[in-house]
DOLOKOL-350207 format. One record per residue: residue number from 0; residue in one letter; y, x, z of N, C-alpha, C, O, CB in turn. Coordinates in steps of 0.1 Angstrom, whole numbers. Glycine has a CB too. Layout:
N
NUM A Y X Z Y X Z Y X Z Y X Z Y X Z
...
//
This chain:
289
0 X -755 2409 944 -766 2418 949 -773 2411 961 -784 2414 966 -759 2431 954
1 X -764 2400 965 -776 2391 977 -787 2388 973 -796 2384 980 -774 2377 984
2 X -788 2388 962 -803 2381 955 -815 2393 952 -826 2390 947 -798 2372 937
3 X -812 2406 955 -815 2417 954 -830 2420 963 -827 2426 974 -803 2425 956
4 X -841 2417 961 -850 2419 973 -863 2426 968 -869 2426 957 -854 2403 979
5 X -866 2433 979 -880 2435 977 -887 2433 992 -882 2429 1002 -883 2450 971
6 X -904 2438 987 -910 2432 1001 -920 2417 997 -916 2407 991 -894 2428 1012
7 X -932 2420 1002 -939 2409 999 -943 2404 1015 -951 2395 1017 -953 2412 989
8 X -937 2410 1024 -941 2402 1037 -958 2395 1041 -966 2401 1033 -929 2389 1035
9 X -963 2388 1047 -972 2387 1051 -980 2385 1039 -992 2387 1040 -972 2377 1060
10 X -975 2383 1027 -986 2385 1015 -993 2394 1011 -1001 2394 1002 -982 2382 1005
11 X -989 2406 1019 -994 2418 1016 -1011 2421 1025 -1018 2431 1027 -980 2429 1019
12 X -1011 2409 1030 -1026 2412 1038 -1036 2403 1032 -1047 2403 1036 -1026 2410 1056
13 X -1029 2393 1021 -1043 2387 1016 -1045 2392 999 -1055 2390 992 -1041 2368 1017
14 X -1029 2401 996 -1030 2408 984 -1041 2417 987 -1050 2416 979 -1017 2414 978
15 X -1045 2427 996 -1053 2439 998 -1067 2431 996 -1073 2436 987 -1049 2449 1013
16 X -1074 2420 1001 -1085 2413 996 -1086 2408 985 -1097 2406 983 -1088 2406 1001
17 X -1078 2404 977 -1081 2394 959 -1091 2406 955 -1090 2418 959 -1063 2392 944
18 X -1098 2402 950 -1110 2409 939 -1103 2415 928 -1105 2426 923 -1120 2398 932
19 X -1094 2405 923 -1090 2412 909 -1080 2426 913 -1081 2437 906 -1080 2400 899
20 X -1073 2425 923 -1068 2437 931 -1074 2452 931 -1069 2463 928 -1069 2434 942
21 X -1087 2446 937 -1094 2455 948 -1104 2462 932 -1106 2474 929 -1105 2443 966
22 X -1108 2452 926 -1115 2462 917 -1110 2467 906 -1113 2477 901 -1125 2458 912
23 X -1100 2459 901 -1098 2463 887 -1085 2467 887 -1084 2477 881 -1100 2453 876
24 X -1070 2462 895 -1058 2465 893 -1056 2481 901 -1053 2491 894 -1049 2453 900
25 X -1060 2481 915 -1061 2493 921 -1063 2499 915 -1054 2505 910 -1068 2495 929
26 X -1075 2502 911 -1086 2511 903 -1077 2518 894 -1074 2530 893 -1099 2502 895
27 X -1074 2509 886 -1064 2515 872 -1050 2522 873 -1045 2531 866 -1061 2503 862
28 X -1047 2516 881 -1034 2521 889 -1032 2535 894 -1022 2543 892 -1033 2514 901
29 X -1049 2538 905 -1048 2547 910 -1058 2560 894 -1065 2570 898 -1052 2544 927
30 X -1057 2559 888 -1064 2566 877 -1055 2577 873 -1043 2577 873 -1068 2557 864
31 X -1064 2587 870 -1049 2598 863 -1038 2599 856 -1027 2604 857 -1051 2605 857
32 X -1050 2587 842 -1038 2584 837 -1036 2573 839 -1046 2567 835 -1036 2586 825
33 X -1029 2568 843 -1025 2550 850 -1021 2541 840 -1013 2547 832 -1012 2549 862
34 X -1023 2531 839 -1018 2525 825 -1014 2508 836 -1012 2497 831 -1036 2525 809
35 X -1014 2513 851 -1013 2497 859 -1002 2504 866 -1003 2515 871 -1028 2488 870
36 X -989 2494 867 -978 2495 872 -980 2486 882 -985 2475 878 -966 2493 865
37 X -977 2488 900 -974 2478 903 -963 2478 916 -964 2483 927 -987 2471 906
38 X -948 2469 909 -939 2467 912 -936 2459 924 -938 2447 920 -935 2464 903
39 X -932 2459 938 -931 2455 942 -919 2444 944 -908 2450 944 -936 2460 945
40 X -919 2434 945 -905 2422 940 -901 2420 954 -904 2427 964 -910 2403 930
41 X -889 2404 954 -888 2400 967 -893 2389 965 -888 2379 959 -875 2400 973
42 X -906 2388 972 -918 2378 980 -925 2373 966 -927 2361 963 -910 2363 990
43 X -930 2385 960 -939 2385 944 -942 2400 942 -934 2409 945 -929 2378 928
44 X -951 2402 937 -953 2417 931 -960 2415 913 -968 2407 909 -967 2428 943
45 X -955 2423 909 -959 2425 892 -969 2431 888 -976 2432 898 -950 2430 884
46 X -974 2436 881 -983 2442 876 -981 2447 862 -986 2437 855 -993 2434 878
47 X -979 2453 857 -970 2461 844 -984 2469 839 -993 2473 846 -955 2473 849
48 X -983 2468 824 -996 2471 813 -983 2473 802 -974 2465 799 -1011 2454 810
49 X -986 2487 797 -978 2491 788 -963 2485 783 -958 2485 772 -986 2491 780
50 X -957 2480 796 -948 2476 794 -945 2462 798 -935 2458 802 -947 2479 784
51 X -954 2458 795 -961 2441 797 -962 2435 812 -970 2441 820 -980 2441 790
52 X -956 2426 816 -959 2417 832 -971 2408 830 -972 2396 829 -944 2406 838
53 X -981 2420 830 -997 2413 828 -1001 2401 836 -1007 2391 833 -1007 2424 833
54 X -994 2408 852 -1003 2395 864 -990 2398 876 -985 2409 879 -1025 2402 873
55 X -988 2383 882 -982 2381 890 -984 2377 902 -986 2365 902 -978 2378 887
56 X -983 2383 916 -989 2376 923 -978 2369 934 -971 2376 942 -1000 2385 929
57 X -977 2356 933 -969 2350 943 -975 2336 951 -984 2328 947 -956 2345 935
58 X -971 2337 959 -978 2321 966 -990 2327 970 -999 2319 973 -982 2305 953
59 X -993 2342 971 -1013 2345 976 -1017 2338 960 -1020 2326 961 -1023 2330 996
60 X -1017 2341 951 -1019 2339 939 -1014 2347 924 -1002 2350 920 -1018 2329 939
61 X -1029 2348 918 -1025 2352 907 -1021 2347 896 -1026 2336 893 -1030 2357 904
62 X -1011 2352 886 -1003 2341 876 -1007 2352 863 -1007 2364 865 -982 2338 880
63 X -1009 2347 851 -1006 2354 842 -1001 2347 828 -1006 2336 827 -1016 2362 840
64 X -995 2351 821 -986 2341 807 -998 2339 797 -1005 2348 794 -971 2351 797
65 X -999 2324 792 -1011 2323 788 -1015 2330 775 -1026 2331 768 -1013 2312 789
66 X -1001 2334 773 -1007 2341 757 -1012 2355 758 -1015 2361 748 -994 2342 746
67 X -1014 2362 774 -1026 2373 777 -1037 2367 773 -1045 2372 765 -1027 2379 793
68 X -1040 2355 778 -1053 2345 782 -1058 2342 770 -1070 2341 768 -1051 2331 789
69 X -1049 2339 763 -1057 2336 749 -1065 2345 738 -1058 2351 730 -1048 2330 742
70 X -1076 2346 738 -1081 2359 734 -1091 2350 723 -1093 2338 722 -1091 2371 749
71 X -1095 2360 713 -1108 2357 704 -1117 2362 705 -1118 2374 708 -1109 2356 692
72 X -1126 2351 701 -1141 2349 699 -1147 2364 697 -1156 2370 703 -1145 2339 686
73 X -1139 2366 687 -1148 2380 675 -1132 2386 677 -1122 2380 679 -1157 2375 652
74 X -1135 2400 675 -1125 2406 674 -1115 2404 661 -1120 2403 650 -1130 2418 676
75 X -1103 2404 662 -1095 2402 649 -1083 2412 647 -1076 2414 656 -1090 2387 648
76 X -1081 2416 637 -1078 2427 627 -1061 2428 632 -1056 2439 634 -1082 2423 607
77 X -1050 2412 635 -1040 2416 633 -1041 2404 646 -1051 2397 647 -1032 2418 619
78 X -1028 2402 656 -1025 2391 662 -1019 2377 658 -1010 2371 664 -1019 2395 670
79 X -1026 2373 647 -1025 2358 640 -1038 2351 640 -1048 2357 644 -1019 2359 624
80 X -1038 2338 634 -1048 2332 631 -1048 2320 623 -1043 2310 628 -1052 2330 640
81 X -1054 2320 612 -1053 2311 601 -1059 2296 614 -1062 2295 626 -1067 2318 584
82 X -1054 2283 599 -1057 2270 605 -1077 2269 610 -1082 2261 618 -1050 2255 591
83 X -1084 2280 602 -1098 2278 600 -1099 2284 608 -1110 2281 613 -1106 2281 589
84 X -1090 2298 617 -1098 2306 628 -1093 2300 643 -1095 2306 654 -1094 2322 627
85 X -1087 2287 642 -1084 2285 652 -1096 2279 664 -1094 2275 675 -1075 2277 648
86 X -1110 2280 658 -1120 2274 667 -1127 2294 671 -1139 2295 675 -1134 2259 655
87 X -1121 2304 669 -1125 2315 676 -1117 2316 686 -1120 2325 693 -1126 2327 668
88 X -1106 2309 689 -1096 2310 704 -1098 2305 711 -1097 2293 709 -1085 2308 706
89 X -1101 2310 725 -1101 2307 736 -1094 2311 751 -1089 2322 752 -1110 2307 736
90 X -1093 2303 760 -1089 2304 770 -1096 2311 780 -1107 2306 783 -1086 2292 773
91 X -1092 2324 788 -1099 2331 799 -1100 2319 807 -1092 2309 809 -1092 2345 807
92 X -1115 2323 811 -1115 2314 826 -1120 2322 839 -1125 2316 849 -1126 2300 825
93 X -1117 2336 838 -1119 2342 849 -1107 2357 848 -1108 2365 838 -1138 2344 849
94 X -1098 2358 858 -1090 2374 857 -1093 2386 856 -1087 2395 850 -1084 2376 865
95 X -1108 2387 865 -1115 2394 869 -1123 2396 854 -1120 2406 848 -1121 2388 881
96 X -1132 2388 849 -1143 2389 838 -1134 2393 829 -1135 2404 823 -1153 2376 834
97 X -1122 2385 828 -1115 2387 809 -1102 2396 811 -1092 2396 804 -1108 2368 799
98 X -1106 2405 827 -1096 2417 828 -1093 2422 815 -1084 2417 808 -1100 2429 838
99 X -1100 2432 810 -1099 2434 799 -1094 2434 785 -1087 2442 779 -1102 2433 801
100 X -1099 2422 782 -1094 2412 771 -1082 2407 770 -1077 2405 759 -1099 2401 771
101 X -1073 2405 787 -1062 2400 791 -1055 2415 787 -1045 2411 782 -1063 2394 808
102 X -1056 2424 787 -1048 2438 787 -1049 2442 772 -1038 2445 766 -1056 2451 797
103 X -1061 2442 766 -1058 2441 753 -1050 2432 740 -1049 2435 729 -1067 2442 751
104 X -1045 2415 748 -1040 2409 744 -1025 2412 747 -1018 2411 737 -1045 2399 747
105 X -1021 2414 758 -1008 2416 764 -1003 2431 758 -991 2434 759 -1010 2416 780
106 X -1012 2439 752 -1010 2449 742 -1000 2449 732 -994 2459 729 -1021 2451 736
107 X -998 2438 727 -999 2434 711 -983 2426 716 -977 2422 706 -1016 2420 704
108 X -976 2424 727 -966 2419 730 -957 2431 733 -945 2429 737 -967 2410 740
109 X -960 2440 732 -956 2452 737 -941 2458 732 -941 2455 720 -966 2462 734
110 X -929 2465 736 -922 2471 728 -915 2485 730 -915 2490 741 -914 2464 726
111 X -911 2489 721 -909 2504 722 -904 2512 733 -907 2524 733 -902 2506 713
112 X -896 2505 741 -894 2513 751 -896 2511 764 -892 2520 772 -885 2516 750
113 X -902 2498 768 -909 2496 776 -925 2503 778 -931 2508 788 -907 2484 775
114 X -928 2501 766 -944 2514 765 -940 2530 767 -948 2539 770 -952 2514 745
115 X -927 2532 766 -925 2544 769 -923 2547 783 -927 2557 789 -914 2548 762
116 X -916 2537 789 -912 2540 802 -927 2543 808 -930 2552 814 -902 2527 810
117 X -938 2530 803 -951 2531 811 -959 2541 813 -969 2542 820 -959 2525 807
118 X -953 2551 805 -957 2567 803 -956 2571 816 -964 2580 821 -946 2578 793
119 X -947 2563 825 -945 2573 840 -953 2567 849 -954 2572 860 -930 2575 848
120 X -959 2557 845 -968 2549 853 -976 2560 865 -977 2559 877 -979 2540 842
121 X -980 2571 854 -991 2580 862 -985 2585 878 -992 2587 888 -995 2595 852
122 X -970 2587 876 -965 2587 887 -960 2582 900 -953 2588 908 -962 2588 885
123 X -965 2572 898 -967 2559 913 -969 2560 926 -980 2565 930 -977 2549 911
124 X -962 2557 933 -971 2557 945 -987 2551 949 -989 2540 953 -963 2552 952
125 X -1001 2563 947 -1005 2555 950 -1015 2565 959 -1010 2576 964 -1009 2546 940
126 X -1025 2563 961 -1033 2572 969 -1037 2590 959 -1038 2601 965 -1050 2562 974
127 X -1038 2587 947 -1043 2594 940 -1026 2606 943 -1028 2618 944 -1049 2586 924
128 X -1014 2601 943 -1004 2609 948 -997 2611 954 -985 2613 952 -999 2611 945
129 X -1004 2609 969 -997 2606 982 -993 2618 990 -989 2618 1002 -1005 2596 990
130 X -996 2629 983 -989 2644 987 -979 2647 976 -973 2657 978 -1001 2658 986
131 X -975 2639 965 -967 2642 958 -951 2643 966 -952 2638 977 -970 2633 948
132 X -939 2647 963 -925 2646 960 -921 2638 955 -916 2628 961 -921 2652 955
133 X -920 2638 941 -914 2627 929 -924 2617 926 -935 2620 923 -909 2634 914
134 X -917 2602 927 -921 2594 925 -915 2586 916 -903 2587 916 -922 2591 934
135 X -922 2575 904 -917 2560 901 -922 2552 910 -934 2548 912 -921 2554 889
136 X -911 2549 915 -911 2540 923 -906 2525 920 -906 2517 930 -904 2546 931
137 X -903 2518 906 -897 2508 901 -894 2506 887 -886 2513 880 -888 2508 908
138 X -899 2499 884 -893 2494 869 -886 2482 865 -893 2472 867 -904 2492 860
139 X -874 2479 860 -872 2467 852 -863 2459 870 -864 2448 874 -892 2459 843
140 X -853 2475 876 -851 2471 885 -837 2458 884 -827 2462 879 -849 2483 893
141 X -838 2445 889 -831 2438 883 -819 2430 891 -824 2420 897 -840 2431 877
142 X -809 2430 891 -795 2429 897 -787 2416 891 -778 2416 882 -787 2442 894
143 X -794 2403 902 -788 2390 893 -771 2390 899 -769 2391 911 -797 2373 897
144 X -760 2388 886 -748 2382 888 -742 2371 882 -743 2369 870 -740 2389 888
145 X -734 2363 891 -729 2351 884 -724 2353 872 -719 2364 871 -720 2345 890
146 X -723 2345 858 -719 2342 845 -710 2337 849 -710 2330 859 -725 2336 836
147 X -697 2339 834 -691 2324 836 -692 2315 826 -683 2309 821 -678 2323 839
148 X -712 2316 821 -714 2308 818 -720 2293 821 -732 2290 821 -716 2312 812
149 X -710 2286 822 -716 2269 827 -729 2277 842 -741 2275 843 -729 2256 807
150 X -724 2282 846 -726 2283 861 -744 2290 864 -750 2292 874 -724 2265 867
151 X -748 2296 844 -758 2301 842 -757 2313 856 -750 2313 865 -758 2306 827
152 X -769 2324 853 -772 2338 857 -777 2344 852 -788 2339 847 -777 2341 865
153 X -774 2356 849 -781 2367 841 -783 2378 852 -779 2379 864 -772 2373 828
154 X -791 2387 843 -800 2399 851 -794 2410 841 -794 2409 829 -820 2398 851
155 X -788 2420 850 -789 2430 846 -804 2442 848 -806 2443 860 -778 2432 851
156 X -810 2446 844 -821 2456 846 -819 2466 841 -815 2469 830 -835 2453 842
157 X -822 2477 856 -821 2493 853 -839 2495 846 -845 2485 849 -817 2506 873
158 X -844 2503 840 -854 2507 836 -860 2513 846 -868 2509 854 -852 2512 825
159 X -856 2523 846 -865 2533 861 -858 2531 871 -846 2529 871 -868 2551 861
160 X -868 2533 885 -861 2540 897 -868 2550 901 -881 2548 902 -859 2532 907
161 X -862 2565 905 -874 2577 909 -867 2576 923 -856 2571 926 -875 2597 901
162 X -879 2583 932 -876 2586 941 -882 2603 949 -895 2606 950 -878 2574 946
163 X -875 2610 952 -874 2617 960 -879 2622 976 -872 2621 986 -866 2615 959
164 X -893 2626 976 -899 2620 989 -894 2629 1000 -896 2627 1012 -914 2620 988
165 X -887 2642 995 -878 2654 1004 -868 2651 1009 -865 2651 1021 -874 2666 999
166 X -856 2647 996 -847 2645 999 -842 2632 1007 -831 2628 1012 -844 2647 991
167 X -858 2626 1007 -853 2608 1007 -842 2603 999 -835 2595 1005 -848 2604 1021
168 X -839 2605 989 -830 2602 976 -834 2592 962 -841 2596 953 -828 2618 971
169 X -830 2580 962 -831 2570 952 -825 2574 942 -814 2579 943 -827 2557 955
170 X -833 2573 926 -822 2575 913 -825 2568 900 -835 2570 893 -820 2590 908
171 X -814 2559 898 -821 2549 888 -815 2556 874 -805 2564 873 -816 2531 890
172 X -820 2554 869 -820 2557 851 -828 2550 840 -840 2549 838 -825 2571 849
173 X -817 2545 833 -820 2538 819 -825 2547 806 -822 2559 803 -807 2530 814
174 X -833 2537 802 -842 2545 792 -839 2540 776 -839 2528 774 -858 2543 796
175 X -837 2549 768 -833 2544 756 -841 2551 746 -842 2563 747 -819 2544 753
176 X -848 2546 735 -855 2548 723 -844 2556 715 -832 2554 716 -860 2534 716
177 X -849 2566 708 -836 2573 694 -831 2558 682 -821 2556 675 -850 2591 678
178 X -842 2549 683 -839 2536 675 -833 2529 681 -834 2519 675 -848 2528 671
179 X -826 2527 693 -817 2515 699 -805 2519 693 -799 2530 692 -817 2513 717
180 X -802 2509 690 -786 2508 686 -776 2511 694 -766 2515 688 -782 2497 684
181 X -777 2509 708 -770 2510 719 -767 2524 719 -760 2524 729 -775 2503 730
182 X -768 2533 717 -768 2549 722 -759 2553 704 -754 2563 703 -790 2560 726
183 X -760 2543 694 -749 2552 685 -740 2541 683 -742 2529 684 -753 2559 671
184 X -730 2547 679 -714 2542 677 -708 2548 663 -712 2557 655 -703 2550 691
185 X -696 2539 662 -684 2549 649 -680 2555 654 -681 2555 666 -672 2545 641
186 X -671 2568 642 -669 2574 648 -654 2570 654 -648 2562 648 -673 2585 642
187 X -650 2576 665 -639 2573 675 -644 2566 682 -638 2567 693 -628 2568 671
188 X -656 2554 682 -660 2544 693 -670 2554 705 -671 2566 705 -669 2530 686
189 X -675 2547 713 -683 2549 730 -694 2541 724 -692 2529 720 -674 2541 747
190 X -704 2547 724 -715 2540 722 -716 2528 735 -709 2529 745 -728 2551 721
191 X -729 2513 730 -729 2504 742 -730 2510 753 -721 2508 761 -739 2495 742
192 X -742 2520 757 -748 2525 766 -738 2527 776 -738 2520 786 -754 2536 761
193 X -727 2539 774 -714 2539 785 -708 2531 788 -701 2531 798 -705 2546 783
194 X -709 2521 781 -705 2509 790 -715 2499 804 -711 2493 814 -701 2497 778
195 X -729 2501 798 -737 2493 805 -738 2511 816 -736 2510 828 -753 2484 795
196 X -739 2521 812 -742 2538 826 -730 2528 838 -732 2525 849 -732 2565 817
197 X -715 2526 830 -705 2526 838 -707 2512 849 -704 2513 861 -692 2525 828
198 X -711 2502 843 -714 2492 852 -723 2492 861 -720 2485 871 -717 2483 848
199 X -738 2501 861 -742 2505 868 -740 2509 878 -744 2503 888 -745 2509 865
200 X -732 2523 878 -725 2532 882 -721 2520 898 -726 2519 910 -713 2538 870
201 X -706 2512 889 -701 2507 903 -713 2496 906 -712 2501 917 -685 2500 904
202 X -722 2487 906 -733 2484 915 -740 2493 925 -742 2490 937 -742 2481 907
203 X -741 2503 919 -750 2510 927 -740 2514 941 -743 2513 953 -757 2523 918
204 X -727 2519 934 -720 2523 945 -714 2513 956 -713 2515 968 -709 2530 940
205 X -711 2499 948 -708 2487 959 -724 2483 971 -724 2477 982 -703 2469 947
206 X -734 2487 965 -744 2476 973 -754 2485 974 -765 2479 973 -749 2460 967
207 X -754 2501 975 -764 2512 978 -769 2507 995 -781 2504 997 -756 2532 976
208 X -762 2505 1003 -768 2499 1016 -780 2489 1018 -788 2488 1027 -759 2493 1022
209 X -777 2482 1004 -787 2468 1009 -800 2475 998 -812 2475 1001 -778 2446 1003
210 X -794 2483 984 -805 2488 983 -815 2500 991 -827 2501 991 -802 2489 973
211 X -807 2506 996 -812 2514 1007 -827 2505 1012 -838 2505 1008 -799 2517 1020
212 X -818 2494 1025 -827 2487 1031 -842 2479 1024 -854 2477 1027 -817 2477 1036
213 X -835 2475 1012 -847 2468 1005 -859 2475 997 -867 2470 990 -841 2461 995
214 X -857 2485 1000 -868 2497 992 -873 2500 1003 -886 2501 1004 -861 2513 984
215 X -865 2502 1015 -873 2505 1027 -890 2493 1027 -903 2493 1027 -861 2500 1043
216 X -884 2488 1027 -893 2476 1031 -908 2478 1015 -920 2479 1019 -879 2456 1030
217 X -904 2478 1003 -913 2483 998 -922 2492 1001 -934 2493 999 -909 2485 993
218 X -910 2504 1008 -920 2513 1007 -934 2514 1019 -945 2520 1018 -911 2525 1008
219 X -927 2507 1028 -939 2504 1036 -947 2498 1033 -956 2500 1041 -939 2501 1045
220 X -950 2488 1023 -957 2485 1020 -969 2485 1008 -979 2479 1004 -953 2479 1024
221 X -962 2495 1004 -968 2509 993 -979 2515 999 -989 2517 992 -958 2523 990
222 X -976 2519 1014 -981 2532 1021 -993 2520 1026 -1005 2525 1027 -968 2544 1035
223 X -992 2505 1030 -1005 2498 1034 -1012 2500 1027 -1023 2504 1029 -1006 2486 1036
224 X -1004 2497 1010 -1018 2492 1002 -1027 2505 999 -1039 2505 1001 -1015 2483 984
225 X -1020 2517 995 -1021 2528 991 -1025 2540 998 -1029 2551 994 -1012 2530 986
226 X -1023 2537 1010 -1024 2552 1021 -1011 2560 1014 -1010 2572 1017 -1043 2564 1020
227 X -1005 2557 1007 -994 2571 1008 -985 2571 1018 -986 2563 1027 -984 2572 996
228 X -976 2582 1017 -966 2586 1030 -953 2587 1024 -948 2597 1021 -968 2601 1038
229 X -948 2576 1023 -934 2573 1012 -928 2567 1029 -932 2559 1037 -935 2556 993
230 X -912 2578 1029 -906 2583 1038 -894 2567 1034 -894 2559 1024 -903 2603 1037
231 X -887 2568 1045 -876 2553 1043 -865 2564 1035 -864 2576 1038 -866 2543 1063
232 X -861 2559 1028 -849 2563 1017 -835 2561 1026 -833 2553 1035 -849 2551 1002
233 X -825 2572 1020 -817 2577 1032 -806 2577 1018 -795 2577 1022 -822 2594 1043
234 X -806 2577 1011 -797 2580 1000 -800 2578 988 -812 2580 984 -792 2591 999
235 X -787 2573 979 -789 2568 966 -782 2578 955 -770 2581 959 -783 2552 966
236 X -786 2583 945 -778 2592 937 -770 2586 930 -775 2578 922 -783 2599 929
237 X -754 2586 931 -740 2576 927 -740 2570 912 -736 2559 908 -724 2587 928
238 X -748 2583 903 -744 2579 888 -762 2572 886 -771 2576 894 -738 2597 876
239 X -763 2563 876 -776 2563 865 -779 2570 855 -772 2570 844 -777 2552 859
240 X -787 2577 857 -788 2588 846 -794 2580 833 -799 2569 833 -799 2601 851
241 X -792 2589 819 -802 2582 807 -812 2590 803 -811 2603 805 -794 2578 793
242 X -823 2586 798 -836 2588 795 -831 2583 782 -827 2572 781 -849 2581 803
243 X -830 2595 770 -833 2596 757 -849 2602 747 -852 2614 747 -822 2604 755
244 X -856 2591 741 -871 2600 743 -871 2592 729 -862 2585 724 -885 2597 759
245 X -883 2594 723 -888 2590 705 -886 2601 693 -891 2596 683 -878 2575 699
246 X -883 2607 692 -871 2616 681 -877 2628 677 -883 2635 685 -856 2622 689
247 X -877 2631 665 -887 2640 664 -873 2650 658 -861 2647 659 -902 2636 654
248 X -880 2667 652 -875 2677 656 -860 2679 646 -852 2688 647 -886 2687 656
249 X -859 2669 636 -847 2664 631 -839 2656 638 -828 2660 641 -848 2658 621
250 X -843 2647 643 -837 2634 647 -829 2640 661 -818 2636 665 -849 2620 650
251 X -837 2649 667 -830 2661 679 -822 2665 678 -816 2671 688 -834 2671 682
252 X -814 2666 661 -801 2675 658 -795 2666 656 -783 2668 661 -800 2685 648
253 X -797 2654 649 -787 2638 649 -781 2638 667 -769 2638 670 -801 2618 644
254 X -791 2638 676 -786 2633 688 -773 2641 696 -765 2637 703 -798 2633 696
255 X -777 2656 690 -767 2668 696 -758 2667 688 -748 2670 693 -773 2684 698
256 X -756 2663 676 -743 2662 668 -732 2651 673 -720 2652 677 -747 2659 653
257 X -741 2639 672 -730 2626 674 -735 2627 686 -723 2627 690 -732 2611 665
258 X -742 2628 699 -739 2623 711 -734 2632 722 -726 2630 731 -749 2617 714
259 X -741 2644 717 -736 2659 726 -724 2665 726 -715 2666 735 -743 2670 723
260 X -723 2669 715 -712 2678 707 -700 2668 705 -689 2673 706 -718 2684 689
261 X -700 2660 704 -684 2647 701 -679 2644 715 -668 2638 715 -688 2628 692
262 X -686 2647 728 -687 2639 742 -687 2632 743 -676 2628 747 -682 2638 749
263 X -699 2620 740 -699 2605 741 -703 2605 750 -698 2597 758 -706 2597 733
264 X -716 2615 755 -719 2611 775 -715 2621 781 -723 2626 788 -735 2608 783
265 X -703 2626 779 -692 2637 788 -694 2621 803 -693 2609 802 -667 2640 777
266 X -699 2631 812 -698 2626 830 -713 2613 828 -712 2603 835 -677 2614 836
267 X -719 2615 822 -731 2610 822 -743 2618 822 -749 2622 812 -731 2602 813
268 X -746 2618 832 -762 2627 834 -774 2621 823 -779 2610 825 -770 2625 853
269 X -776 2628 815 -788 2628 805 -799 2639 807 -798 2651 811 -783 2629 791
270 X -811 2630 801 -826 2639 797 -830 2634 782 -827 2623 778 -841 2634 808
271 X -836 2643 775 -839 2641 760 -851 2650 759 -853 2662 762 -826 2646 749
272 X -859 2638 754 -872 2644 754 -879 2634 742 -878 2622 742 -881 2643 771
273 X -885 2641 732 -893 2635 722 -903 2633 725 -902 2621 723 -896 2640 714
274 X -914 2635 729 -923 2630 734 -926 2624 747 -934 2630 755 -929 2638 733
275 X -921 2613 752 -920 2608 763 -933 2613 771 -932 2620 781 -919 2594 762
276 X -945 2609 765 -958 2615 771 -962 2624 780 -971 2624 788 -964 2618 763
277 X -951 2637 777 -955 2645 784 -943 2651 791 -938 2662 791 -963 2652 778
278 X -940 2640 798 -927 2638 802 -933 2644 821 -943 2643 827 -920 2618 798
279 X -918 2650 825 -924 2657 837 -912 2652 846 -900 2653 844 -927 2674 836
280 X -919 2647 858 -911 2636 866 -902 2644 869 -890 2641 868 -917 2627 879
281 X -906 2656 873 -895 2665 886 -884 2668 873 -873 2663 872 -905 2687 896
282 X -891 2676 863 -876 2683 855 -867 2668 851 -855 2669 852 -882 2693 835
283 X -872 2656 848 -865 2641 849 -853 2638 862 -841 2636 862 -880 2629 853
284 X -864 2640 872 -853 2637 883 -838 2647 887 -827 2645 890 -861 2638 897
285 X -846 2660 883 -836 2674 889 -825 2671 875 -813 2675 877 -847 2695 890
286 X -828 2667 863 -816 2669 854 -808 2658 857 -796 2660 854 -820 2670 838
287 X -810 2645 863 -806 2634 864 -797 2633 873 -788 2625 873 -815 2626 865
288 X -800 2644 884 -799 2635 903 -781 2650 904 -774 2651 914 -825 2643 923
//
């Protein structure tokens, strides 16, 4: 959890001037329906597009993976390209001009439940909901620990973090598609999921202090870019809740048979919602917290 940071520190006064910021990321961010996430890291911030780490800004600079950048000539039907269409591809040479193009490419990388989570995007801290309560406040929150492999590291990542602007109360919760494998099991087994809620669980409870502190520091610097009034966080809710969403009005009775009714998440706080879309932060947080 030492490696656990947020906070962009003095970069946050030449981020509020970039152009691509100020007109196009802001802008979209603060829109009703928001389709621009932006995550703050430790000493980097992200920029999330349906799921997608569109643009990065580290070093007072912007970064983006070049296969956003690579866009065509003329518009094309599927994301391939024969050996003959290879003279319609080209390289953006501006973030700003081929904003666009860059978002509609990074589209096409997209996956199922990362586009879902982006559903909550609208809920962000930004000026457009700086009288709000409930907040997303974090995505893709990520907790490096040693392997014992050959001295590798891996990341664990929670999917959401809400936050609580009354209670001052943090609550992370993982999000799972009705198609992930991880949420079904045989019968007599524990689906994956309770094993990854359970590991959670003790993270959060060994190192809620440093996350406390490190959100602080976000959050102030939410409230520069944004004018909002995101209060310092005073408490972390002990368990990770799950976000179950995709499923339509059959697939709702598969979930209550094998996951409800058998007790597979007996002491696991769940939400189940089919339509992520119209997904509502507060009834999210209050079933979760």
């Amino acid at each position: 959890m030492a490696d656990f940071r947020r906070g962009l520190g003095s970069m946050i006064d030449n981020l509020k001037d970039e152009l691509l910021f100020t007109s196009k990321l802001k802008k979209d961010a603060e829109k009703e329906k928001s389709d621009i996430f932006i995550a703050i890291r430790g000493g980097y911030a992200s920029f999330y597009y349906k799921g997608c780490s569109l643009f990065e800004y580290k070093r007072n600079r912007f970064s983006t993976h070049y296969k956003y950048a690579l866009v065509s000539k003329n518009e094309m039907e599927y994301p391939y390209v024969s050996e003959e269409g290879l003279e319609k591809i080209k390289m953006e040479t501006s973030f700003v001009d081929g904003y666009e193009n860059i978002k509609t490419q990074a589209a096409l990388f997209t996956s199922v439940e990362p586009e879902g989570v982006s559903k909550l995007y609208r809920y962000a801290p930004t000026g457009r909901n700086r009288d709000n309560r409930f907040f997303l406040i974090d995505i893709e929150a990520a907790f490096e620990k040693a392997t014992a492999n050959k001295g590798k590291r891996s990341n664990d990542m929670i999917d959401i973090v809400l936050y609580d602007n009354v209670e001052k109360r943090l609550l992370f919760c993982e999000a799972k598609h009705y198609s992930n494998s991880e949420i079904w099991a045989e019968e007599g087994s524990k689906p994956a999921v309770i094993k990854q809620l359970t590991k959670y669980n003790a993270q959060i409870e060994k190192n809620k202090n440093a996350i406390l502190e490190e959100y602080a520091k976000a959050f102030t610097e939410y409230n520069l870019l944004f004018g909002t009034k995101l209060h310092r966080p005073e408490a972390v809710c002990e368990k990770c809740g799950l976000l179950i969403f995709g499923f339509d009005i059959y697939q709702k009775e598969k979930i209550k048979a094998l996951l409800i009714n058998d007790g597979s998440l007996d002491g696991h706080k769940h939400y189940r919602i089919g339509d992520v879309s119209t997904i509502s932060i507060e009834q999210l947080y209050k079933a979760l917290s």
